[in-house]
SEROLO-514056 format. One record per atom (N, C-alpha, C): residue in three letters; atom name; x, y, z. Coordinates in Angstrom, 2 decimals. Layout:
N
   resn   name        c1        c2        c3
    ala     CA         X         Y         Z
...
END
This chain:
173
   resn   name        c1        c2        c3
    unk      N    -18.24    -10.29      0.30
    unk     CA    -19.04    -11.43      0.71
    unk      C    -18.60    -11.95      2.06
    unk      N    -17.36    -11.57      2.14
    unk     CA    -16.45    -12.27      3.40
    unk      C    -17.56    -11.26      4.81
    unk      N    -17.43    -10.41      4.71
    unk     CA    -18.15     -9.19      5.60
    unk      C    -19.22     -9.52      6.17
    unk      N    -19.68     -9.92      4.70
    unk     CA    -21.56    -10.04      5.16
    unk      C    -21.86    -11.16      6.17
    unk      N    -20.67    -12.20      5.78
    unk     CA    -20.79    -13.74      6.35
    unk      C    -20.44    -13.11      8.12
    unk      N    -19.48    -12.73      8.47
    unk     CA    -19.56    -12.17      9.43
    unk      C    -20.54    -11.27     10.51
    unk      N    -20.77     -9.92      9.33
    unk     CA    -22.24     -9.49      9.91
    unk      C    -23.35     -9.85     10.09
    unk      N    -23.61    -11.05      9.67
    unk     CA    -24.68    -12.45      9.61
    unk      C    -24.74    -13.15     11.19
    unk      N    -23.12    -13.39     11.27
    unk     CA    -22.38    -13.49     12.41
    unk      C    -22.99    -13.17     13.67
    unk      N    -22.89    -12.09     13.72
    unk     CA    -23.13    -10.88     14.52
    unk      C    -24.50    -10.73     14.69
    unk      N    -25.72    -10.92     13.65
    unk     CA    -26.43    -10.81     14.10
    unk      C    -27.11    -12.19     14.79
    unk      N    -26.56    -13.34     14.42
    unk     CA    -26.96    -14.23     15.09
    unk      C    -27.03    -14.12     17.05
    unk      N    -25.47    -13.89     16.53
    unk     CA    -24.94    -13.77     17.83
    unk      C    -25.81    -13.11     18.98
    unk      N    -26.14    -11.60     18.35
    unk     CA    -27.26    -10.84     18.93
    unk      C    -28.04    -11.37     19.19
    unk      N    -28.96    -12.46     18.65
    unk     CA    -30.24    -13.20     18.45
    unk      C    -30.87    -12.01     17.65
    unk      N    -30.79    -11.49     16.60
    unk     CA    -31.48    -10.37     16.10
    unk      C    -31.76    -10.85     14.44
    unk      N    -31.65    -11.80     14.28
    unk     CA    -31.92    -11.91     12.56
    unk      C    -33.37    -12.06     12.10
    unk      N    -33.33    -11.03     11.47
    unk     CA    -34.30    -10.63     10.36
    unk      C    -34.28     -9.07     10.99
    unk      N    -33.42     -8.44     11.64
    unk     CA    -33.57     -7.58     12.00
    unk      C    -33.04     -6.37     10.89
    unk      N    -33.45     -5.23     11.09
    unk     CA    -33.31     -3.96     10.73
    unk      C    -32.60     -2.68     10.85
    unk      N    -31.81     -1.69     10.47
    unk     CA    -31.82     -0.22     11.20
    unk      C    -32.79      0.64     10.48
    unk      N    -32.72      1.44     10.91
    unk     CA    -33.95      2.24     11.13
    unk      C    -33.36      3.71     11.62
    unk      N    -33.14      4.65     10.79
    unk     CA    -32.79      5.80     12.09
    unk      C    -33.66      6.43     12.78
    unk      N    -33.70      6.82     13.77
    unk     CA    -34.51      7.13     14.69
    unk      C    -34.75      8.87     15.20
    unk      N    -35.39      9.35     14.86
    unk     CA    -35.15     11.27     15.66
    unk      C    -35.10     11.14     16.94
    unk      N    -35.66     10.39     17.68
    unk     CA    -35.77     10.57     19.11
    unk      C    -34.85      9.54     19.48
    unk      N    -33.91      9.63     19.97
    unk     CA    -32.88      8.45     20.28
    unk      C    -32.88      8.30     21.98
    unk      N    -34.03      8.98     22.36
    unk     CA    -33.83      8.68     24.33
    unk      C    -32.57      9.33     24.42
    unk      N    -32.11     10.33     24.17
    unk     CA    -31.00     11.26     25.04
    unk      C    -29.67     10.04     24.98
    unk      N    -29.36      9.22     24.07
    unk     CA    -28.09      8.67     23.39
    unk      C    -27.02      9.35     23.17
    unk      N    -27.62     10.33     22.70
    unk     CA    -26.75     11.20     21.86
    unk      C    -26.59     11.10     20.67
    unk      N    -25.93     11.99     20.11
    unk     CA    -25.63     11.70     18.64
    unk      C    -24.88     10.24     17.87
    unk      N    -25.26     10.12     16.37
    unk     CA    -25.15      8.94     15.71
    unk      C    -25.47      7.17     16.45
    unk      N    -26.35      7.54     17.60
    unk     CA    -26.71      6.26     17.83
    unk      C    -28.36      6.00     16.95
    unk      N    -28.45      4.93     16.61
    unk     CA    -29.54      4.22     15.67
    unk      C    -30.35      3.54     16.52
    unk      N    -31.77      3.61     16.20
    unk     CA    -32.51      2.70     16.85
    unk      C    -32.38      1.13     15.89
    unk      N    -32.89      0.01     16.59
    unk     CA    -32.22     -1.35     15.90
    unk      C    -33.61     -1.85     16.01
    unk      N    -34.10     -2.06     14.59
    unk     CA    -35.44     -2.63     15.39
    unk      C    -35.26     -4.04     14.28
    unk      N    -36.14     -5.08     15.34
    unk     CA    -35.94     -5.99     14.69
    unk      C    -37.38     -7.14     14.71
    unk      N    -37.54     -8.23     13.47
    unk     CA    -38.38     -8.53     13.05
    unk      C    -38.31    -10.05     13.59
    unk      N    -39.63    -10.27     14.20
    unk     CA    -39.79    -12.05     14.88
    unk      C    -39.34    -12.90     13.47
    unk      N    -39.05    -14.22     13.79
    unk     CA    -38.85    -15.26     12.65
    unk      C    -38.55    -16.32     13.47
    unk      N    -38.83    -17.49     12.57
    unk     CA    -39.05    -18.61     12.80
    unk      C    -37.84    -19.68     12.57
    unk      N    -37.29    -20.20     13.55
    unk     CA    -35.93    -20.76     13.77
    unk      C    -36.79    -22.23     13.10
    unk      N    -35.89    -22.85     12.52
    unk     CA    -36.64    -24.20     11.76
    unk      C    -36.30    -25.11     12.58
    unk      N    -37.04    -26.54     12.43
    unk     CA    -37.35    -27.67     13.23
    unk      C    -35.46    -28.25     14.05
    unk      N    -34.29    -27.85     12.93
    unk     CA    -33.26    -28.50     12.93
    unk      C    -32.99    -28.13     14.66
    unk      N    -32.90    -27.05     14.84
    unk     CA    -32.45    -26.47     16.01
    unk      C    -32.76    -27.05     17.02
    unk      N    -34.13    -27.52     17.32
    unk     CA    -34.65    -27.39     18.45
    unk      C    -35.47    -29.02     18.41
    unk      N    -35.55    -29.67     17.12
    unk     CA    -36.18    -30.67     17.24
    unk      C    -37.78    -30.50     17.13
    unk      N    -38.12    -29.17     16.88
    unk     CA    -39.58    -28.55     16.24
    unk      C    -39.28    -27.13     16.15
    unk      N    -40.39    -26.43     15.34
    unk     CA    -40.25    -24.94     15.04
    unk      C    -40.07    -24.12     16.26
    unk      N    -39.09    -23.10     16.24
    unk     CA    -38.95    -22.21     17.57
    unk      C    -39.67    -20.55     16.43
    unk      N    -40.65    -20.15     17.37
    unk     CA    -40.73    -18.84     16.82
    unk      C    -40.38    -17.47     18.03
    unk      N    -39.10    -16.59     17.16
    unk     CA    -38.37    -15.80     18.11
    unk      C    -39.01    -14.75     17.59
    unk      N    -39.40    -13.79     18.83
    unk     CA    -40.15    -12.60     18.92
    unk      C    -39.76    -11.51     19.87
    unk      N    -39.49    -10.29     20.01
    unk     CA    -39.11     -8.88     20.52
    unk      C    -40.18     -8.38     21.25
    unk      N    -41.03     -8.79     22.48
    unk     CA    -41.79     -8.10     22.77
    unk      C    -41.59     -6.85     23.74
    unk      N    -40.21     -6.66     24.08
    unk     CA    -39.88     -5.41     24.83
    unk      C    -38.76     -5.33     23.82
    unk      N    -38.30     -4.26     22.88
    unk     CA    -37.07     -3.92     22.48
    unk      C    -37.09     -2.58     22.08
    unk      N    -36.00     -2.10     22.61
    unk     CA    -35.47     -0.38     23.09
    unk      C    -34.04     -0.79     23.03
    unk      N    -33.51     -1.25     21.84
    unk     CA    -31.92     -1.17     21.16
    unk      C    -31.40     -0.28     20.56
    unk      N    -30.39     -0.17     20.84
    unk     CA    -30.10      1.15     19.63
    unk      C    -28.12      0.63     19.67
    unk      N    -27.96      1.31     18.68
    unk     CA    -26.42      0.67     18.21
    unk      C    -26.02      1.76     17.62
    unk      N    -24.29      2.03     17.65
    unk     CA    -23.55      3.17     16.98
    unk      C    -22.31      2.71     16.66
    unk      N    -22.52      2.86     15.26
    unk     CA    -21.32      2.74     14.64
    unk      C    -20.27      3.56     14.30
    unk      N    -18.67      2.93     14.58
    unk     CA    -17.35      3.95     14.83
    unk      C    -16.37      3.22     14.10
    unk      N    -16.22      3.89     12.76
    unk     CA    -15.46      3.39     11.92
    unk      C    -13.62      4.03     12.08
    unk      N    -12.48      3.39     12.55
    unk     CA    -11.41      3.78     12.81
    unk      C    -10.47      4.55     11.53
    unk      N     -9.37      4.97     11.46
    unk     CA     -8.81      5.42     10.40
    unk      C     -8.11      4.79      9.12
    unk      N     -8.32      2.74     10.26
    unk     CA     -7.65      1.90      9.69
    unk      C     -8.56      1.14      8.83
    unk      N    -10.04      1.80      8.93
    unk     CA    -11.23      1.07      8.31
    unk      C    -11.53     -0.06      9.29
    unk      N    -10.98     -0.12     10.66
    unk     CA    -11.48     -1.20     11.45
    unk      C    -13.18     -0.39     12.00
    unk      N    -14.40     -1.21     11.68
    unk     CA    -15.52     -0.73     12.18
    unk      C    -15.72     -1.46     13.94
    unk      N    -16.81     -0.67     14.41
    unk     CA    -16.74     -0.97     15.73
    unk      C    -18.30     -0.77     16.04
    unk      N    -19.11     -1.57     16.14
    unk     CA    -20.54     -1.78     16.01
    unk      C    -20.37     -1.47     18.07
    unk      N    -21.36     -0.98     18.31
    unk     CA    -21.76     -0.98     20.26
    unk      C    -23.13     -0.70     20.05
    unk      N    -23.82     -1.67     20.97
    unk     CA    -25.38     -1.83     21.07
    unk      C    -25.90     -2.07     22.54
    unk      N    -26.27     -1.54     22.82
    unk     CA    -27.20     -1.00     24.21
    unk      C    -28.48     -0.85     23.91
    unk      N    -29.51     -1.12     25.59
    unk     CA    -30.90     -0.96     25.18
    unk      C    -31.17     -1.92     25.99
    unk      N    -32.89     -1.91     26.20
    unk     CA    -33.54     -2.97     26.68
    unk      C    -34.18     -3.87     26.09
    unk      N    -33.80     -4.87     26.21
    unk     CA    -34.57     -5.92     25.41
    unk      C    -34.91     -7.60     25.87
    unk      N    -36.20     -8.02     25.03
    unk     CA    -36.86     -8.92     25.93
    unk      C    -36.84     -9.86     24.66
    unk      N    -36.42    -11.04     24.25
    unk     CA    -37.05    -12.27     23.68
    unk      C    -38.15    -13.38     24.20
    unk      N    -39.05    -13.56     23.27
    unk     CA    -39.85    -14.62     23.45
    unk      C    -39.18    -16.02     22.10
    unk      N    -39.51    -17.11     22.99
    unk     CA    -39.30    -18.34     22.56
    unk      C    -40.36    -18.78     22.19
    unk      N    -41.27    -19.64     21.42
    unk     CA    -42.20    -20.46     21.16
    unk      C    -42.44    -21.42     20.60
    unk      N    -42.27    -22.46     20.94
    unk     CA    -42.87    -23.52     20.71
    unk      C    -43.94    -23.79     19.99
    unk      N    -43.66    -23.80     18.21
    unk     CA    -44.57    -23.93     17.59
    unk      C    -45.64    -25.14     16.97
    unk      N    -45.21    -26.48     18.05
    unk     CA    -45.98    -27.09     18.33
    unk      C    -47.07    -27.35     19.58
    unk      N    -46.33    -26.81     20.78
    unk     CA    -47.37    -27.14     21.39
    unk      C    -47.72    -25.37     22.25
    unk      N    -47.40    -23.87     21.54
    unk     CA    -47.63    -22.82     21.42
    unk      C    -46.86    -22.46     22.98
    unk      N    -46.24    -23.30     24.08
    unk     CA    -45.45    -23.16     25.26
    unk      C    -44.68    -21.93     24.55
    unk      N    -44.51    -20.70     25.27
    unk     CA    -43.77    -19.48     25.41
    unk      C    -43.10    -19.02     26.40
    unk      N    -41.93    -18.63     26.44
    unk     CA    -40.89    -18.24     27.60
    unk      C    -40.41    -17.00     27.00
    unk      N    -39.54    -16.17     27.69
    unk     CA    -39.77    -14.61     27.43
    unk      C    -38.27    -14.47     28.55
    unk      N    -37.37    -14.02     28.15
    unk     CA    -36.18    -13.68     28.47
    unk      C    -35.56    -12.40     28.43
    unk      N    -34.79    -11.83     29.08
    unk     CA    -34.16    -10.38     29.23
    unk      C    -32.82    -10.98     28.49
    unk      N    -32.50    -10.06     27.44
    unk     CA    -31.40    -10.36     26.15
    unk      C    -31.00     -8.72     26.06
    unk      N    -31.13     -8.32     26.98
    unk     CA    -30.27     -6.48     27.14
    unk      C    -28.62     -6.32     26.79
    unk      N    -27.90     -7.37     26.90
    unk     CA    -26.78     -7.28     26.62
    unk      C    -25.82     -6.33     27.70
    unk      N    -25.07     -5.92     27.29
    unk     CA    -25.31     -4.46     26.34
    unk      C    -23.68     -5.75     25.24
    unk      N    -23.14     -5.03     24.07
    unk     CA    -22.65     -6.00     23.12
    unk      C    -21.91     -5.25     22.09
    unk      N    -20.63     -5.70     21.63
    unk     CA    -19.65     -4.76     20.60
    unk      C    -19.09     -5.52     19.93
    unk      N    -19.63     -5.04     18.58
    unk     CA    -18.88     -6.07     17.28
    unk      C    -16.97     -5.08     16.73
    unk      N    -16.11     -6.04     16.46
    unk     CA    -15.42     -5.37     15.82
    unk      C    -14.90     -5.59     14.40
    unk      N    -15.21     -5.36     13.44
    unk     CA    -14.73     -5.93     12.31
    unk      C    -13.16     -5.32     11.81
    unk      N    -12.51     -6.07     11.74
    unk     CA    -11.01     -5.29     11.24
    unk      C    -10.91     -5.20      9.83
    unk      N     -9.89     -4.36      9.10
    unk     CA     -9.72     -4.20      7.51
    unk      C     -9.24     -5.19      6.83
    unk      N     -9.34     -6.76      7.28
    unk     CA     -9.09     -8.12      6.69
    unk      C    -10.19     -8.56      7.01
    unk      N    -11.46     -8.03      7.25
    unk     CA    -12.47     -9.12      7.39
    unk      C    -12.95     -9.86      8.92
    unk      N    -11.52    -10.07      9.02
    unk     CA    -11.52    -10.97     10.83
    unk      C    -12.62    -10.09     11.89
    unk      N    -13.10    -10.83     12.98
    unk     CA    -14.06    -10.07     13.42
    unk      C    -13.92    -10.33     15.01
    unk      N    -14.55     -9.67     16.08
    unk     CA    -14.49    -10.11     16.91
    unk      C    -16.02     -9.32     17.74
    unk      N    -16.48    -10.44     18.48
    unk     CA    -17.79     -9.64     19.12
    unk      C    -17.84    -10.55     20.64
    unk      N    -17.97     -9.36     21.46
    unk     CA    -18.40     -9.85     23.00
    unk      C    -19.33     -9.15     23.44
    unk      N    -19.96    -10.19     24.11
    unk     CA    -21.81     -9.68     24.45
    unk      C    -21.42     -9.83     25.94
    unk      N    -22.12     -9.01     26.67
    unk     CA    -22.03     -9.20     28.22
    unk      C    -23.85     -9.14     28.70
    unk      N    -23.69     -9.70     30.07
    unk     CA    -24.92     -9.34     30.39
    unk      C    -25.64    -10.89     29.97
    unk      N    -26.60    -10.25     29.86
    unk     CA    -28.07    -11.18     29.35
    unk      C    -27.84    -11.57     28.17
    unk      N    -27.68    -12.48     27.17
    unk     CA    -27.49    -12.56     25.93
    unk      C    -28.23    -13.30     25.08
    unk      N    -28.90    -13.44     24.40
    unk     CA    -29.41    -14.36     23.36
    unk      C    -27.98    -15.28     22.56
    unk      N    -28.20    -16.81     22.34
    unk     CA    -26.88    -17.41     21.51
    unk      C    -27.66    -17.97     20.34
    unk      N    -27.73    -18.14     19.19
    unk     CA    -28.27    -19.05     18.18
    unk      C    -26.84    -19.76     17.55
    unk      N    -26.74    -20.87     18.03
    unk     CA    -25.86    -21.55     17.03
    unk      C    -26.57    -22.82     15.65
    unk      N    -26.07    -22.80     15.12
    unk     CA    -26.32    -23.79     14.14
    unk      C    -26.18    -25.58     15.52
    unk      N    -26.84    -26.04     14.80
    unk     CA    -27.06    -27.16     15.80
    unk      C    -25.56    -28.19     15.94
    unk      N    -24.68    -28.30     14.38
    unk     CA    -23.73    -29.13     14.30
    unk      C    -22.39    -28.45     15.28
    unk      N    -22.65    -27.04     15.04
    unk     CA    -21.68    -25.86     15.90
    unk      C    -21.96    -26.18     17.01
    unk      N    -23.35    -26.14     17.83
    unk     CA    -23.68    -25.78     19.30
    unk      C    -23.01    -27.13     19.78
    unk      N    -23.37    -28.32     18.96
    unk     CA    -22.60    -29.63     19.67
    unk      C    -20.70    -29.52     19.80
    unk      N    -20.34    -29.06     18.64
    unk     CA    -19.06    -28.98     18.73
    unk      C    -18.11    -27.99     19.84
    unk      N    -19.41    -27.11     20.32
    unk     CA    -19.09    -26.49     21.05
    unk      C    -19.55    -26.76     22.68
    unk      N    -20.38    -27.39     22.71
    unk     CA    -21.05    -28.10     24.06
    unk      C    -21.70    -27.14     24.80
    unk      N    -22.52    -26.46     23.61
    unk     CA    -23.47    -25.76     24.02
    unk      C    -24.67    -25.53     23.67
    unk      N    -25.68    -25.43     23.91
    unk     CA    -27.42    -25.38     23.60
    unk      C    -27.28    -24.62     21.99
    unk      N    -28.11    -25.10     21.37
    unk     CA    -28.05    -24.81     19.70
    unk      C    -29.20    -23.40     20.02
    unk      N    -29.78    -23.04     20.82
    unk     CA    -30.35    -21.59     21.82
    unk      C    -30.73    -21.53     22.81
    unk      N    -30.13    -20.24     23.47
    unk     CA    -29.74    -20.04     24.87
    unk      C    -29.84    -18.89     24.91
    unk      N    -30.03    -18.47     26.38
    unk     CA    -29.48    -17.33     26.93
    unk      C    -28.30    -17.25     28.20
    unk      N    -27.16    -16.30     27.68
    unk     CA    -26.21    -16.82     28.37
    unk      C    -26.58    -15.50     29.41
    unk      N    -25.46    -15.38     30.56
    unk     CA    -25.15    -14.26     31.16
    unk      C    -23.60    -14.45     31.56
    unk      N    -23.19    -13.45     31.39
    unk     CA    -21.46    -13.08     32.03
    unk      C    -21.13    -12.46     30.15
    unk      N    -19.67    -12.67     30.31
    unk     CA    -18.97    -12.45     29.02
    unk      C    -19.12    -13.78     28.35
    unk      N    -19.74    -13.51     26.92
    unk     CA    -19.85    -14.21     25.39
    unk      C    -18.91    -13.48     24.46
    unk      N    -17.66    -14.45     23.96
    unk     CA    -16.56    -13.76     22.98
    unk      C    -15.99    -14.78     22.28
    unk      N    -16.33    -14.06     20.91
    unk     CA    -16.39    -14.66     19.59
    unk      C    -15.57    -14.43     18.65
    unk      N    -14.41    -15.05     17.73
    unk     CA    -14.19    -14.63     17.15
    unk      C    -14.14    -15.38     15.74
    unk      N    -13.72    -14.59     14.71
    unk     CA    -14.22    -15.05     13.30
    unk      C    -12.85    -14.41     12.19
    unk      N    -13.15    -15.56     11.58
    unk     CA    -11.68    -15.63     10.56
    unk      C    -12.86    -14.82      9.22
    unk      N    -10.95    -13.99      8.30
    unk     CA    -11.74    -13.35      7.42
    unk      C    -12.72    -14.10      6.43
    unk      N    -13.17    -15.14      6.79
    unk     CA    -13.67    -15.74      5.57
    unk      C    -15.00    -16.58      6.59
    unk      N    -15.09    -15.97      7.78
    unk     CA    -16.50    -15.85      8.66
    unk      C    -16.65    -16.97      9.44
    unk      N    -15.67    -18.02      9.58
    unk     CA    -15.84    -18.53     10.33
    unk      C    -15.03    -18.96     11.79
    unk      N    -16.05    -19.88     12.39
    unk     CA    -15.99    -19.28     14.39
    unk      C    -14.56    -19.89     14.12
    unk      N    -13.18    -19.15     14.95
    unk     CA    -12.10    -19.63     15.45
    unk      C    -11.93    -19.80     17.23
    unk      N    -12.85    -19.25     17.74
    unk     CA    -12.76    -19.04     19.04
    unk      C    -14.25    -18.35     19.11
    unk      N    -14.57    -19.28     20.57
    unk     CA    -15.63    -19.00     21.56
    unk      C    -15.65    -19.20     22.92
    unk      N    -15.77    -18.12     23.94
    unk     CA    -15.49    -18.61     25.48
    unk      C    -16.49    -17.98     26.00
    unk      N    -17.18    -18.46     26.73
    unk     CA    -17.99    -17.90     28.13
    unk      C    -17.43    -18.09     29.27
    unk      N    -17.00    -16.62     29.86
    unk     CA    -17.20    -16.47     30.98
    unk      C    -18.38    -16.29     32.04
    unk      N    -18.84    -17.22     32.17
    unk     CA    -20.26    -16.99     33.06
    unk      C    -20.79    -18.49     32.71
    unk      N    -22.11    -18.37     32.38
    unk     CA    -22.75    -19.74     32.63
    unk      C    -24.33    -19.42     31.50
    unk      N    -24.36    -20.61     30.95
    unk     CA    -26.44    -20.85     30.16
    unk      C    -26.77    -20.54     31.44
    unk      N    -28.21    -19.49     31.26
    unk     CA    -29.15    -19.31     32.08
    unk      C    -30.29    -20.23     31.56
    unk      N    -30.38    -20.51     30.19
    unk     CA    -31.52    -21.14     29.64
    unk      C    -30.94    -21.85     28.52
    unk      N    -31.66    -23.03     28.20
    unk     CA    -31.36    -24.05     27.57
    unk      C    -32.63    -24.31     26.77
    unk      N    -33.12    -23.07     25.66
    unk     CA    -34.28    -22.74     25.40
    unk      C    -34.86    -24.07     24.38
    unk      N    -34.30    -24.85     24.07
    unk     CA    -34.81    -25.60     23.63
    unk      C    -35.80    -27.01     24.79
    unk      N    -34.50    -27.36     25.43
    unk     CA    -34.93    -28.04     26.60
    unk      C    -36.27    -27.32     27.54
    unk      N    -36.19    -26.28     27.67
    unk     CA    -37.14    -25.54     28.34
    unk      C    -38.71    -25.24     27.71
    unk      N    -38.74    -25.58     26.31
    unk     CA    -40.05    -25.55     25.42
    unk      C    -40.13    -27.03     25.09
    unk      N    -39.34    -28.24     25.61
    unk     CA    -40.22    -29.07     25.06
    unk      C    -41.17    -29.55     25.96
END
């Protein structure tokens, strides 16, 4: 259960929840054991944003490969192109962001986790988190995003190096 709370984690982190794998035959010349990641729009609730946000993939070409160590430490790496839309499901205002990353989860054999996103990033925090942290409850960051998580899934550490490009809430109302 400890895991999942983490890989939950992770996909927040991504901005990818409700998302999927999927294996893929044609992997665009990846190479072997990389996965295509495809993932499903959903609707961020009123708490976040102060009205419904609906998050949507209209460019996504992700793919992720997983590298499990000898110590059972796993090592998630995700690359690809990818585009989020924001929406404003009151007054239908849409913004559309480059969230390419590229991004590497690490889970160790206690659970503990650690994930840094570089690049373009999608952030979803819970709203009581994003304040405690003094940061947009969703965003897109750019530079280094690094996270880490106790075995029992929750945040012990978060730093950006770089800066919010978007303050996606502020920006849809």
């Amino acid at each position: 259960m400890r895991r999942l709370g983490v890989i939950v984690a992770l996909g927040v982190m991504l901005g990818m929840l409700g998302g999927m794998l999927t294996a893929s035959s044609a992997l665009a010349g990846r190479g072997p054991k990389w996965q295509f990641l495809s993932a499903q729009p959903f609707t961020l609730p009123a708490e976040f944003c102060g009205f419904k946000v609906r998050v949507a993939f209209p460019v996504h070409k992700q793919y992720i490969k997983v590298v499990k160590s000898s110590n059972a430490t796993v090592i998630t790496l995700a690359t690809g192109a990818a585009r989020m839309s924001f929406t404003n499901r009151n007054t239908g205002k849409t913004i559309t962001s480059n969230v390419s990353g590229p991004g590497k989860g690490t889970v160790y054999p206690d659970s503990s986790a650690l994930f840094a996103l570089k690049g373009h990033s999608a952030a979803i925090f819970p709203p009581d988190l994003a304040q405690r942290l003094g940061l947009p409850a969703v965003s897109v960051t750019a530079g280094a995003l690094t996270a880490r998580f106790d075995p029992d899934g929750n945040l012990t550490s978060l730093s950006l190096h770089g800066h919010v490009l978007l303050d996606v809430c502020a920006a849809l109302s």
